[in-house]
Structure formats: C-alpha cells, structure tokens
C-alpha positions in Angstrom: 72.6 112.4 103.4 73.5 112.7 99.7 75.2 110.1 98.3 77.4 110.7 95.2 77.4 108.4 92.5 80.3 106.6 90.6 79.9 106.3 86.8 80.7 103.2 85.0 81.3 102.4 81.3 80.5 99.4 79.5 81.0 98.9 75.9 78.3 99.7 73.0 79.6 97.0 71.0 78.8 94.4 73.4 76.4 91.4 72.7 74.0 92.0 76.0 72.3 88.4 75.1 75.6 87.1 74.4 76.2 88.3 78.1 73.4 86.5 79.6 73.8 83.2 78.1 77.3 83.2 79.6 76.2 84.4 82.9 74.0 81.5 82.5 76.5 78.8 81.4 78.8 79.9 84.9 75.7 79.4 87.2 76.3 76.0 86.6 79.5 75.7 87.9 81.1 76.0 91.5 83.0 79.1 91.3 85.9 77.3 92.9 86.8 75.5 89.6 86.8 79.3 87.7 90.4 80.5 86.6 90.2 83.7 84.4 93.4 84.7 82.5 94.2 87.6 80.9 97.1 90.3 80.0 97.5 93.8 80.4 99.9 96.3 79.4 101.6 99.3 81.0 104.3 102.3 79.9 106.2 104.6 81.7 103.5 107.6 81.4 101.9 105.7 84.1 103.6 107.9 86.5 100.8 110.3 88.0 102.8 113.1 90.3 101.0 114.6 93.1 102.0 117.2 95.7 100.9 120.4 97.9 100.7 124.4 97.4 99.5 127.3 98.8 95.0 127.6 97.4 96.2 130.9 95.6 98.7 128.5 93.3 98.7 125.4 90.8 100.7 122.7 91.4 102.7 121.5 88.2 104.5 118.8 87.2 106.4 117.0 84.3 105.7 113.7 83.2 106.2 111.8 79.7 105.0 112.7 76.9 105.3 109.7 75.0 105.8 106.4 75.9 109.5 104.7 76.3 109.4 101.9 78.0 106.2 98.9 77.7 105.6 96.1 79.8 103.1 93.4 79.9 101.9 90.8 82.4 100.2 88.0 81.7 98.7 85.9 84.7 95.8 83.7 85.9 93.2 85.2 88.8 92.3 81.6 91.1 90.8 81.7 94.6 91.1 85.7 95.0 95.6 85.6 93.7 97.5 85.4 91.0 98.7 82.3 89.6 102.0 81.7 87.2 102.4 85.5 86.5 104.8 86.3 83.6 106.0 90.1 83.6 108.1 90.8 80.0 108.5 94.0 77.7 106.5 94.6 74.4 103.3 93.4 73.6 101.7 90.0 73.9 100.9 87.5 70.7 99.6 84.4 69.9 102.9 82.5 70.5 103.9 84.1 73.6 100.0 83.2 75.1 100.5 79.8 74.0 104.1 79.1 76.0 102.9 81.1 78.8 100.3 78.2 79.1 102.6 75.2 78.1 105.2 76.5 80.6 103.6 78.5 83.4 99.9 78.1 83.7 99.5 74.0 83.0 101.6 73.4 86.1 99.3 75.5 87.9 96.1 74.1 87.1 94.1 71.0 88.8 91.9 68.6 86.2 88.3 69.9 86.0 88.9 73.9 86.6 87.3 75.9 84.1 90.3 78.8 81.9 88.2 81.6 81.2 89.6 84.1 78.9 88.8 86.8 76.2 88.6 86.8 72.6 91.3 89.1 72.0 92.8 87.9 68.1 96.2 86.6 69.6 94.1 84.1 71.3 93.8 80.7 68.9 90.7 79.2 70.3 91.6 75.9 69.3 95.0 75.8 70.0 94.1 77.4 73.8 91.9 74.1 74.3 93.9 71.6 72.7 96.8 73.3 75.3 94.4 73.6 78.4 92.5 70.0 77.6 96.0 68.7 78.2 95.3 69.4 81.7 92.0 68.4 82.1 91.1 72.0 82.0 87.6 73.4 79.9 87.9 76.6 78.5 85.5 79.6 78.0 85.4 82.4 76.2 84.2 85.8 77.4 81.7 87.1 75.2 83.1 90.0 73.2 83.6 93.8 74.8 82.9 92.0 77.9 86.0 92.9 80.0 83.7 93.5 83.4 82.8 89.5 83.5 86.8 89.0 83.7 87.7 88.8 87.9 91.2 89.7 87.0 90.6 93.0 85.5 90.3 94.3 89.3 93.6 93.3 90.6 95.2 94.9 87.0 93.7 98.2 88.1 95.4 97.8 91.9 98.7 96.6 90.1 98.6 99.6 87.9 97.8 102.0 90.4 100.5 100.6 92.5 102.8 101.0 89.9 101.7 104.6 89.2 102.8 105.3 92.5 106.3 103.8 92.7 107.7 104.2 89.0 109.9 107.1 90.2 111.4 105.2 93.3 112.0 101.9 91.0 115.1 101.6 88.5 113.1 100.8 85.7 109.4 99.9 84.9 109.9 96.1 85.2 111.0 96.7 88.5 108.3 98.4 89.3 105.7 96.0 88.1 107.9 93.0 89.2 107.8 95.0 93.0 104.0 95.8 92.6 103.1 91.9 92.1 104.8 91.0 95.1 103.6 93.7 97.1 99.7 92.8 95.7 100.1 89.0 95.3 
C-alpha cells in the first residue's frame, strides 16, 4: 500500500538551537502547569464555497475579493480548551494584550502555571511578566518563527475552518466566530 505524504512548512528564519534549548527548558516541567496564549485573525474572504456538477463542467463560484470585515481572537489553550477567549474586530496591540490579561486571563490562571507565548512586537516582555507574576504565573517566550511549539495554533485552524464553513449562514463574521467557539470549545 502507498501511503501519501503530507507536506509541512516551517520557517527559514527560525533559530533551530534556539528551538532545542526551549524544548529543553519544557522537559522540566509537568505539562499540566503549561498555558500557551496567543491571537489570530480572520476576514470575511474566509468563506471557501463548494458544490457539485456534471465531470464535463467546472463548478464556479463568487467570493470576496478583498477583505471587509476583520476579527480577532485572543485566548489561552489549558488542559486540551480554551480559556478567557476574547473575540473583537481589528487587529490586536500591545494595550489590548495587556487588558485581555488584567481582565480575562488572571482570573483564569492558578499560582505556578507556566503563560507561554510568542514574541510578536505588541507583546511587552516585561510588562506581560510583571502582569502574569501577579498571579503567580512564569512566563515563556516562544523562540522566534516558532509557531508549531504553540498548542493553540491547532484549535485556530479548527476554529477557522469552522468558520469558513458557516460565514454565509451567520449574520456577520463575529457571529460566526462567536458560534464557532462555542461549537469547538
């Protein structure tokens, strides 16, 4: 049996000994304690139409072409779910990270779990700990172009998907995000 293979992309940029030493730090840890947090964005060109025709034809279909409408989520990944997930339109920045944690995440979090994030530039690495130590809370950062090590990049390709597939039944995109999180979460 032939099996087919999937490819996967990693970045060029990336630090591979960089990688390893935080692969390293983590061993030390019980995974239990780990809470990775992170953002993502969507539009309404999400939408990906599908449908059926005869072999002899092409099916067609209209979509965007530019983008009208943004959202973007912001959550924590604990124990396999999503904790204090924020859903707003725009982009994210440095102040919105930082009351997302004062008001969402710290109520979330237990003394002694470990935030692990990226090193996008709207994250203040000081300010993040000062915020997260007020918890109890030790933060780590991802090393750079690293986006695989985050656990909560796999749920934002479900929630996107799932979006992709209900944008046209929803009245507006942050309907269908806000649908798709409770339908995932």
């Amino acid at each position: 049996m032939d099996l087919l293979e999937k490819k996967t992309y990693g970045y060029r940029e990336r630090d591979e000994e960089a990688r390893k030493e935080f692969l390293q730090k983590i061993r030390g840890y019980a995974p239990e304690r780990f809470v990775y947090i992170d953002e993502a964005g969507i539009d309404n060109t999400i939408d990906y139409p599908y449908g059926y025709c005869h072999k002899s034809e092409r099916f067609e279909a209209l979509k965007l072409g530019h983008c009208s409408e943004r959202v973007s989520v912001i959550s924590g990944w604990w124990r396999g779910s999503t904790i204090a997930p924020m859903v707003f339109e725009g982009y994210c920045n440095t102040e919105l990270v930082c009351e997302w944690i004062e008001q969402l995440l710290l109520p979330e979090l237990l003394p002694g779990q470990i935030i692990i994030i990226d090193n996008a530039s709207f994250h203040p690495k000081e300010r993040i700990k000062k915020l997260l130590a007020k918890a109890g809370c030790e933060v780590l950062f991802l090393p750079a172009y690293s986006p695989d090590l985050n656990k909560i990049e796999k749920f934002w390709a479900r929630l996107k998907n799932y979006v992709s597939q209900i944008i046209n039944d929803s009245e507006n995109l942050v309907d269908a995000v806000s649908k798709a999180f409770r339908h995932l979460s």
